[in-house]
N, C-alpha and C positions, 0 to 999 in steps of 0.2 A: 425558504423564508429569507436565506440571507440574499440568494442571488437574488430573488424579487425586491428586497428593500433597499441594497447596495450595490446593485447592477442595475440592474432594470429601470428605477424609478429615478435613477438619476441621469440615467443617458436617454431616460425618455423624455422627461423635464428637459433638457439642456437641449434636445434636439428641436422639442418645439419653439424654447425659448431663443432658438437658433432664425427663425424666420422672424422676429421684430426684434430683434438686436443683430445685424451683419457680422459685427466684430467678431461673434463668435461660430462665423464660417470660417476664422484660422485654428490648425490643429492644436496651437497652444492655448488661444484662448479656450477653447470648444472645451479642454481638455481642465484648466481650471477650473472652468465655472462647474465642470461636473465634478471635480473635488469639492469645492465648496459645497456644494450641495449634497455629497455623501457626508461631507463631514458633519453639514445642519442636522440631516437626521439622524445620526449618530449619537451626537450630545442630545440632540432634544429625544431620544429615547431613553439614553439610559439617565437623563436628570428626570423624564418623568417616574420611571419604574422607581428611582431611588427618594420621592416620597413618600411609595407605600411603605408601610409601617414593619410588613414581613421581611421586604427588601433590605430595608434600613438595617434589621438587626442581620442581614447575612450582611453587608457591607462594614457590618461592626467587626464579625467573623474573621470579615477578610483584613481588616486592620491588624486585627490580633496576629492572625496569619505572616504579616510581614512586618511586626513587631518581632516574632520570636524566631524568624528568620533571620533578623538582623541579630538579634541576640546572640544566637546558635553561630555565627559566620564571626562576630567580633573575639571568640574565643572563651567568654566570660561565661560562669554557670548559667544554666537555662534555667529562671527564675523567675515566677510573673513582676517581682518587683524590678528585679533586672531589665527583663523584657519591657514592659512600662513606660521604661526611660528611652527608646526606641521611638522613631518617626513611621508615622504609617504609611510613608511612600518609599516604595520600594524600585531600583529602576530595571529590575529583571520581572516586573509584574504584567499577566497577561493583556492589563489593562492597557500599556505603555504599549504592548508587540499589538494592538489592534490598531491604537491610532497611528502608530510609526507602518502599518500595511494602509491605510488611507493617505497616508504624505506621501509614500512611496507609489503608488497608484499613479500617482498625477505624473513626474517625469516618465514614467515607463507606458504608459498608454499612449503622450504625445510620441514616442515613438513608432505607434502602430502605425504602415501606412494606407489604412481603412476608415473611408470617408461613411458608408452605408452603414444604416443602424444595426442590421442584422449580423455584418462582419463584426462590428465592433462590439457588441453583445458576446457572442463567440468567443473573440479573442480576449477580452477582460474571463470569461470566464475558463479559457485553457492558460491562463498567468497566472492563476489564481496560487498553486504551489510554490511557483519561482518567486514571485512577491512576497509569500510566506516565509521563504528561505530566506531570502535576503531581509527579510524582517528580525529574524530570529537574530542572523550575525548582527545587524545592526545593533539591536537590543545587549546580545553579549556583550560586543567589543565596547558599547557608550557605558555599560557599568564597571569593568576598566577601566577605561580613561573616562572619568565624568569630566574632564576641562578639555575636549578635543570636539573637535565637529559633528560627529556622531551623536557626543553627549549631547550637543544642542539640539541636531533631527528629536531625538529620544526625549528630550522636555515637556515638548506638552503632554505627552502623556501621563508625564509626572505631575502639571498640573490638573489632569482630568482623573488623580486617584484625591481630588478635595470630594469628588464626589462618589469615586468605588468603596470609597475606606473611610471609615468611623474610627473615631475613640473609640476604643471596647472598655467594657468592665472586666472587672479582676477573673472572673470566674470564665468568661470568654476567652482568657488571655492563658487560663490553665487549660482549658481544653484544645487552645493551639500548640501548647507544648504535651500536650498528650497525640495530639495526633502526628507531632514532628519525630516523637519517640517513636510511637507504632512505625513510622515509616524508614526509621534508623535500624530499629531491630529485622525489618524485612531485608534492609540493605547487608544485616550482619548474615542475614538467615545465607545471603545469597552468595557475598564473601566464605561463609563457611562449604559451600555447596562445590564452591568451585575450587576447594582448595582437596576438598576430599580425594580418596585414591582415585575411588568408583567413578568419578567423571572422566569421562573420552579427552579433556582437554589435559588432561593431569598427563598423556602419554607424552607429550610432546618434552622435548626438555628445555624449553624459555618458559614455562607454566606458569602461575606463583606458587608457591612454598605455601604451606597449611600456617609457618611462621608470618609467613609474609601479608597472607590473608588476614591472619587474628590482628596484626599489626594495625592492617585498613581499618578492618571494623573496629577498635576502639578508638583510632585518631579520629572517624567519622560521630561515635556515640556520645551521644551530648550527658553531660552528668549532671544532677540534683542534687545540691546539699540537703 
């Protein structure tokens, strides 16, 4: 579905739209207008999906979700009133690494040099990791430095969580610090696992220490008054 909706139907659109507009017989134009056009159906997918009413309250979810993310990273107890106070755009959010992989698309395609629809089908679809990858750093390093270059690539993503992410309510907002727990306590499960004797990694002598383990898992474990 994805390669038909974001591969396919926009290098098929663009190629036909190729024969009554010239201009974009060059590889840069060609290559624009098929970004713009991944990017049309993109927004106009997910602003349809996020009318429905189901959708809506996972986008509430998701709000919550990087509410109590920010919460948990600024140090402060994890508390929904805490949490609360928190913005629901997050710039490490999946939402921000999808459209930061459609901007990226565009200068790395104009570099393929495949003029034939079939090559260029192909080759957008064996980039498909490498554009991923470079997506992920991008998305890292711009929530680092939010005032550097990167941070601006990474923005509109930022404005396209007006439509991932809801206000949530109170009770929404405990269940995302319930689920940020569950996932700290696996993290401790895991720290302790490898601090143990009985792991193969514990022979070596750079290991960590069972100290040094317990140490991780509670500077990672979020506390509740």
């Amino acid at each position: 579905m994805f390669i038909f909706m974001y591969k396919f139907v926009p290098l098929l659109l663009v190629t036909k739209l190729q024969k009554l507009f010239p201009v974009l017989a060059g590889r840069v134009w060609f290559n624009i207008a098929d970004g713009l056009v991944r990017m049309a159906i993109f927004l106009a997918f997910m602003f349809a999906i996020s009318l429905l009413k189901d959708i809506r309250r996972v986008f509430e979810y998701h709000g919550a979700e990087h509410k109590v993310v920010f919460n948990y990273e600024s140090g402060q107890p994890v508390t929904v009133p805490n949490a609360q106070r928190f913005t629901t755009f997050h710039p490490r959010c999946g939402t921000s690494f999808l459209f930061v992989v459609l901007i990226l698309c565009i200068p790395i395609y104009t570099l393929i040099p495949f003029d034939g629809f079939l090559p260029r089908l192909l080759s957008r679809i064996a980039l498909l990791p490498l554009i991923a990858g470079l997506s992920y750093e991008v998305i890292r390093f711009a929530a680092k430095r939010r005032g550097g270059l990167l941070a601006t690539l990474a923005a509109p993503g930022l404005w396209l969580q007006r439509i991932t992410t809801k206000p949530p309510a109170d009770d929404q907002t405990a269940v995302a610090i319930r689920a940020l727990e569950g996932a700290m306590a696996l993290e401790r499960r895991k720290a302790d696992n490898w601090s143990s004797p009985d792991h193969p990694c514990n022979s070596f002598p750079n290991s960590i220490s069972s100290k040094n383990a317990s140490r991780l898992s509670r500077n990672r474990w979020p506390t509740r008054p």
